[in-house]
C-alpha positions in Angstrom: 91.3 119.6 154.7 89.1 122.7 154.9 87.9 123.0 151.2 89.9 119.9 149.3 92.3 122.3 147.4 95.5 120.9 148.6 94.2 117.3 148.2 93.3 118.3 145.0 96.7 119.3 144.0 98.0 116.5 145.0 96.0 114.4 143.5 96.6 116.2 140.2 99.8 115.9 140.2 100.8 112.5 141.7 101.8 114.2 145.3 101.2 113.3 148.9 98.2 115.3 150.3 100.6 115.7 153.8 103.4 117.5 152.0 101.2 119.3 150.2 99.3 120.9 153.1 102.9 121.3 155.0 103.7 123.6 152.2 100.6 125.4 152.0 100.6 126.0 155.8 104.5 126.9 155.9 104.1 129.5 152.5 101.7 131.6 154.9 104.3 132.9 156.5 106.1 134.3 153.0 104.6 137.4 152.3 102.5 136.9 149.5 98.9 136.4 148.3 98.4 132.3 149.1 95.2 132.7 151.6 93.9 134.6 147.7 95.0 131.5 145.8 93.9 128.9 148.3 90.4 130.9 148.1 90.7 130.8 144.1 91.5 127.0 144.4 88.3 126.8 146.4 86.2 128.0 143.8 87.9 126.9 140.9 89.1 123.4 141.7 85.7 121.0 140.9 84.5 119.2 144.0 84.6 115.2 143.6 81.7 113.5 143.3 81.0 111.0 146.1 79.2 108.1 145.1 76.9 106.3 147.5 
């Protein structure tokens, strides 16, 4: 919900934007670089365009 990345994923793929963020949040706890590919995410995953 910060940045869109995990609703963005989910979207991509056909997922629920809850799971997805439940994983996200859980897989900080696994040693690992994900607070690096959320941030990549962030930049790299286009922002949707809102229409008015």
């Amino acid at each position: 919900m910060i940045a869109g990345v995990c609703a963005g994923i989910a979207r991509r793929f056909g997922w629920n934007p809850t799971i997805v963020r439940v994983v996200a949040v859980a897989s900080i706890f696994i040693p690992g670089p994900q607070v690096l590919a959320y941030l990549i995410g962030w930049v790299a995953i286009p922002n949707e365009r809102q229409e008015a």
